[in-house]
Each structure stands twice: as structure tokens, then as C-alpha cells.
KOLTIVEX-594809 format. One line per 2 residues: number of its first residue (from 1); their letters; for each residue x, y, z of N, C-alpha, C. Coordinates in steps of 0.02 Angstrom, whole numbers, padded with zeros to 5 digits. Example, Ala and Ser with C-alpha at 12.3 -4.5 7.8 and 13.67 -1.06 7.14 Angstrom:
<atoms>
1	AS	00660:-00284:00390:00615:-00225:00390:00660:-00165:00390  00642:-00112:00354:00684:-00053:00357:00645:00002:00394
</atoms>
This chain:
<atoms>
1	XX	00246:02867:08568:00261:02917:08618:00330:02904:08648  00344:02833:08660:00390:02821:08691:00475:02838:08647
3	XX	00462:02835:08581:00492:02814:08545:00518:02919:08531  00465:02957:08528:00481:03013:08495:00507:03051:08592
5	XX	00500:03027:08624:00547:03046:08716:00590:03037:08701  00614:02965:08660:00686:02964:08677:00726:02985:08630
7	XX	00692:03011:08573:00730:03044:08519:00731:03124:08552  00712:03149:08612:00702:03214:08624:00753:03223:08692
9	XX	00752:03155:08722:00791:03151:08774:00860:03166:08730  00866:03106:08685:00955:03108:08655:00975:03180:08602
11	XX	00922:03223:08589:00940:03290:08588:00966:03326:08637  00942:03324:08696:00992:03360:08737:01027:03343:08781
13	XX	01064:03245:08724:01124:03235:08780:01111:03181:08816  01046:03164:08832:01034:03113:08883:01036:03026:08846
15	XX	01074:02992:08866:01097:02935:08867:01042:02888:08874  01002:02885:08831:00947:02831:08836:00942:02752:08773
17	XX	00918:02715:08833:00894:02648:08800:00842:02648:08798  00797:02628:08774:00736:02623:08750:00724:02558:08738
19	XX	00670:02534:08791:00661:02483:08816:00601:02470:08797  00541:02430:08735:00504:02426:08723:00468:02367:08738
21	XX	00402:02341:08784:00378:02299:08808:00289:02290:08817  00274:02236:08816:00185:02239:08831:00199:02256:08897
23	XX	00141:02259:08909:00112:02291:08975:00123:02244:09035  00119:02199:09032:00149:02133:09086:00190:02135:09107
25	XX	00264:02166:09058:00340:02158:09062:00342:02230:09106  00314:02281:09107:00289:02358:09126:00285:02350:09201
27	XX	00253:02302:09213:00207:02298:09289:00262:02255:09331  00305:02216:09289:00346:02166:09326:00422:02219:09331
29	XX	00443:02238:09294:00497:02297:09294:00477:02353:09342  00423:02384:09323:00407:02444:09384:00443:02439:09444
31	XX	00432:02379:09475:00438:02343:09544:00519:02344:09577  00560:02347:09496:00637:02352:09540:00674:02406:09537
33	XX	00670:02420:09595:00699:02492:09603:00779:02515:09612  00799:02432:09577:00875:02455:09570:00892:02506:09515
35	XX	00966:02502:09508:00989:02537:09447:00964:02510:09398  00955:02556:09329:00957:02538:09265:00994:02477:09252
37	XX	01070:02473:09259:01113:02431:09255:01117:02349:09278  01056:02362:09330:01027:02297:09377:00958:02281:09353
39	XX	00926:02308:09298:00856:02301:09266:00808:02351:09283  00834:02417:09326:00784:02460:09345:00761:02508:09283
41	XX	00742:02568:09310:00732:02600:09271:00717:02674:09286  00693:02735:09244:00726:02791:09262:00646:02825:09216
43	XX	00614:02827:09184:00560:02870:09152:00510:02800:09134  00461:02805:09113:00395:02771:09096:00341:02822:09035
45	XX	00350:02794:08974:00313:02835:08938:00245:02792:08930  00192:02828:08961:00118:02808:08941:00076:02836:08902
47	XX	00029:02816:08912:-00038:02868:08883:-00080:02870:08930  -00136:02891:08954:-00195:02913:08996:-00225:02959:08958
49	XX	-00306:02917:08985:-00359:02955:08967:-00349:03021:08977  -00384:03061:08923:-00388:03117:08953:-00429:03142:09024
51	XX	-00504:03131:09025:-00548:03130:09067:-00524:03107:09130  -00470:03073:09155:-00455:03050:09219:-00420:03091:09247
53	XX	-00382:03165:09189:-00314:03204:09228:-00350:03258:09234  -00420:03280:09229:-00427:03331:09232:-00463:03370:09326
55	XX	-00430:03304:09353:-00447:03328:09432:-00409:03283:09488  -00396:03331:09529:-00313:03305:09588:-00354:03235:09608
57	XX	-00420:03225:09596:-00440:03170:09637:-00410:03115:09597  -00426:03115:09531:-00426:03044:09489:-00342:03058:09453
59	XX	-00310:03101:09434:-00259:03110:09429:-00194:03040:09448  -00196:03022:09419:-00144:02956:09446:-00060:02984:09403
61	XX	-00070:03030:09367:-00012:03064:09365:00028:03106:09427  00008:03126:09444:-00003:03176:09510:00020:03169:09591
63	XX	-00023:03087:09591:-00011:03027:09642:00050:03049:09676  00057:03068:09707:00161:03079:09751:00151:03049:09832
65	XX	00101:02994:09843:00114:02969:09896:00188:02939:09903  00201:02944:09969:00266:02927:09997:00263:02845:10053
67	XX	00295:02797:09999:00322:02746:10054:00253:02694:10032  00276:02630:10030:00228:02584:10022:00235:02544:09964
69	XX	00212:02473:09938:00224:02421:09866:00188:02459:09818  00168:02518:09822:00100:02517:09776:00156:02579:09743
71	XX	00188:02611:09757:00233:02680:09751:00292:02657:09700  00279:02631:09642:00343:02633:09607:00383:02682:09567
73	XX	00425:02707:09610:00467:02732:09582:00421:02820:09577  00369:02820:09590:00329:02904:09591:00367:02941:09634
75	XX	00376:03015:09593:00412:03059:09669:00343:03056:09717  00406:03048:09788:00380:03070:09845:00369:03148:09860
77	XX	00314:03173:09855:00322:03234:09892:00234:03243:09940  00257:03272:09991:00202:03272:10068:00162:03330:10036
79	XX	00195:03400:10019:00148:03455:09973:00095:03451:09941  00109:03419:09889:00074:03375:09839:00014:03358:09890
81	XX	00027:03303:09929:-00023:03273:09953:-00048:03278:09990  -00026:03323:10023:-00087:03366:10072:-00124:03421:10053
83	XX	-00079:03439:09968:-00155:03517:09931:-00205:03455:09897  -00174:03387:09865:-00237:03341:09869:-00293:03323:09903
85	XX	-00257:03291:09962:-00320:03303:10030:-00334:03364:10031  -00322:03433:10054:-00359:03477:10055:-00397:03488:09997
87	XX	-00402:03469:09948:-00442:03493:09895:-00498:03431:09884  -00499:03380:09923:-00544:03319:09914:-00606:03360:09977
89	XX	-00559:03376:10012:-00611:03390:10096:-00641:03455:10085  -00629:03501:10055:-00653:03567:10048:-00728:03560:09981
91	XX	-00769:03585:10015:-00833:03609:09972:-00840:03640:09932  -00791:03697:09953:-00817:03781:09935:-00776:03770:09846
93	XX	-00816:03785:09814:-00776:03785:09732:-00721:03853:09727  -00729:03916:09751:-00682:03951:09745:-00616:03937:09784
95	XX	-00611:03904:09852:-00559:03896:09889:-00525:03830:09865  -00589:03774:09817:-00541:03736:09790:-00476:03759:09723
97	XX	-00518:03805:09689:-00482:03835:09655:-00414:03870:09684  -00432:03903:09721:-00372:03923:09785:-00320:03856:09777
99	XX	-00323:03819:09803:-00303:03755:09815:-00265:03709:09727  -00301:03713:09692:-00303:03695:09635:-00212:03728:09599
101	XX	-00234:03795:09619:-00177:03843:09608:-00097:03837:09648  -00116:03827:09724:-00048:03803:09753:-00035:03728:09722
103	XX	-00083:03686:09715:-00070:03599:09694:-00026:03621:09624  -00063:03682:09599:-00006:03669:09513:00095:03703:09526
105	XX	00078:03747:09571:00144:03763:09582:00182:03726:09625  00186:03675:09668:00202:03621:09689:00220:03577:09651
107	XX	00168:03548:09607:00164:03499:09555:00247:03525:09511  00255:03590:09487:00301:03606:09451:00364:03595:09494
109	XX	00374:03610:09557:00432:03599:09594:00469:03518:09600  00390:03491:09584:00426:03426:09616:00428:03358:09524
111	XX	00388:03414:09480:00370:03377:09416:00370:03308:09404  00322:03286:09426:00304:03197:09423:00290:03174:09356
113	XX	00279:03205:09314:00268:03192:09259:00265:03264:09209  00284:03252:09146:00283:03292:09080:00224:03265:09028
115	XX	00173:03318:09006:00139:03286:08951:00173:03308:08887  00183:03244:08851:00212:03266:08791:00190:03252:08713
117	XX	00108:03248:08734:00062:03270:08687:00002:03250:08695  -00036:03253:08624:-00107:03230:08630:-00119:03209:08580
119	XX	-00183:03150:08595:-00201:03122:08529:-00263:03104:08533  -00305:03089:08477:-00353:03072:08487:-00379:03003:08427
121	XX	-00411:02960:08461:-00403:02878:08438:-00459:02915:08365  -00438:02867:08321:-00491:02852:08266:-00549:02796:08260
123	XX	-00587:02795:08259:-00658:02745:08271:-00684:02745:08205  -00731:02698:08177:-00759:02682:08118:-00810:02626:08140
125	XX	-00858:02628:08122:-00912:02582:08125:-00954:02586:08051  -01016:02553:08050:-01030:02535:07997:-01087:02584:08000
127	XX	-01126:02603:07927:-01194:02656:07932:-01249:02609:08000  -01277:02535:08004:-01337:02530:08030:-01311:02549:08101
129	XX	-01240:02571:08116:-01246:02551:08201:-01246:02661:08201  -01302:02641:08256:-01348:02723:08267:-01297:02749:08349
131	XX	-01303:02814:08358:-01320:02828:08415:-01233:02828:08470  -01174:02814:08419:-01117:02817:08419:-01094:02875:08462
133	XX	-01081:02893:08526:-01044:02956:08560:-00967:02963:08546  -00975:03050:08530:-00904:03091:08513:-00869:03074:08614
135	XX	-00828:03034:08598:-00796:03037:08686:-00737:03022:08673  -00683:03038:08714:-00611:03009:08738:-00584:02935:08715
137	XX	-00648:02899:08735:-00615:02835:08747:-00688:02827:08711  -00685:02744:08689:-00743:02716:08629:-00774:02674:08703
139	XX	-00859:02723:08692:-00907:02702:08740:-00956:02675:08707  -00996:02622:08706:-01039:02582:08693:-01128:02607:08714
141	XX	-01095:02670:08759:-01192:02688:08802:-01247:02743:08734  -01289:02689:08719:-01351:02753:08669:-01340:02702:08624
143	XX	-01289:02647:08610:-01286:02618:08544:-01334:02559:08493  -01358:02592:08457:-01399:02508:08443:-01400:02515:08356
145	XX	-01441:02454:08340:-01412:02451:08265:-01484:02438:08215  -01494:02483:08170:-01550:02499:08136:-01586:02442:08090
147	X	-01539:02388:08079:-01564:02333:08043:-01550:02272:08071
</atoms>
């Protein structure tokens, strides 16, 4: 993923290094919010579940809190996060939808993130193991093994 961004970034021009690392080196870099030039940094290509983006609650793409260690480098925007809270506190399913609708046009103003595709993992197990679920991510629940 990371690799086909920055071949899409340097199509139109943009001056990128491509910085490839485990996930350790990810969590320790996040943290400095200097320039590029000083070890910072400027985009983050991930992956995420699907099942986690499909609501403002669990959404950690989305996230635009402002101010604090936990905030690296996410735009700040207050919009964002107050059609979040309003859409956590509200009951009513049509007014969340209401809500749902200003959170996406916001979301576009302030664009915290781009999805720039989809995939879906390949799994293989053997014939005795039974009871295998079609899901997102490889879940273990119903599974047992015939011999």
C-alpha cells in the first residue's frame, strides 16, 4: 500500500521518501513532530480492519481530537468532534443519520485520511478443521476439528 502512495504521490509531483519500517520503528517516529528533515514525518500508510471504519464511534481514522501525547500528528478539527459526540449521545437512528451526513461533509473539508483501497486476506486450512467463518479478519469462534 505504502509503496503503490508513493508511486501516486510522485505522479503528481510530490517529492517523496519512502520510509519502510516494522511497526515499533512506526510508534517511535509517530511521536516527533518535527520536520521531515529532523526525522518527522508527513503521511502514514496503513491498513485497518474493515469492520472498525464502518461507525464515527470506532473509526480511529476519523479521530480529529485536538491537543494531547495520544494526537500524533491527526488533523485537529472541533467539527469533526462534536458531530462525533453528537452522534454517540443521540438515540434516534434517523437524526443519527442526519448527523452521519454533516460528520461526512466535514470529514471532506478537513480530510484526515484517504482510502486507497481494499483487500481481502487469503486463509487456507486443512479439510478436518470444520466450522471456519467467512469474516474480515481470521476468527477462531464455531471452530473445531473432525478427527
Amino acid at each position: 500500500m505504502a509503496q503503490v502512495a508513493a508511486e501516486n504521490l510522485r505522479k503528481i509531483g510530490a517529492n517523496v521518501d519512502l520510509q519502510v519500517m516494522e511497526f515499533a520503528q512506526i510508534m517511535v517516529r509517530r511521536e516527533n513532530r518535527k520536520p521531515t528533515a529532523e526525522g518527522g514525518w508527513n503521511l502514514n500508510a496503513i491498513g485497518m480492519s474493515g469492520p472498525t471504519l464502518t461507525s464515527p464511534v470506532t473509526n480511529l481514522m476519523i479521530d480529529s481530537r485536538c491537543g494531547g501525547a495520544s494526537y500524533f500528528g491527526w488533523p485537529c478539527d472541533e467539527t469533526v468532534e462534536k458531530l462525533r459526540a453528537a452522534y454517540m449521545a443521540e438515540s434516534d437512528a434517523g437524526e443519527r443519520r442526519k448527523i452521519v451526513d454533516d460528520l461526512s461533509r466535514a470529514l471532506w473539508g478537513s480530510l484526515p485520511a484517504v482510502l486507497a483501497g481494499m483487500y481481502y486476506n487469503t486463509y487456507a486450512w486443512r479439510a478436518e478443521v470444520v466450522g471456519m467463518m467467512q469474516a474480515p479478519q481470521l476468527v477462531f469462534w464455531n471452530v473445531d476439528k473432525t478427527r
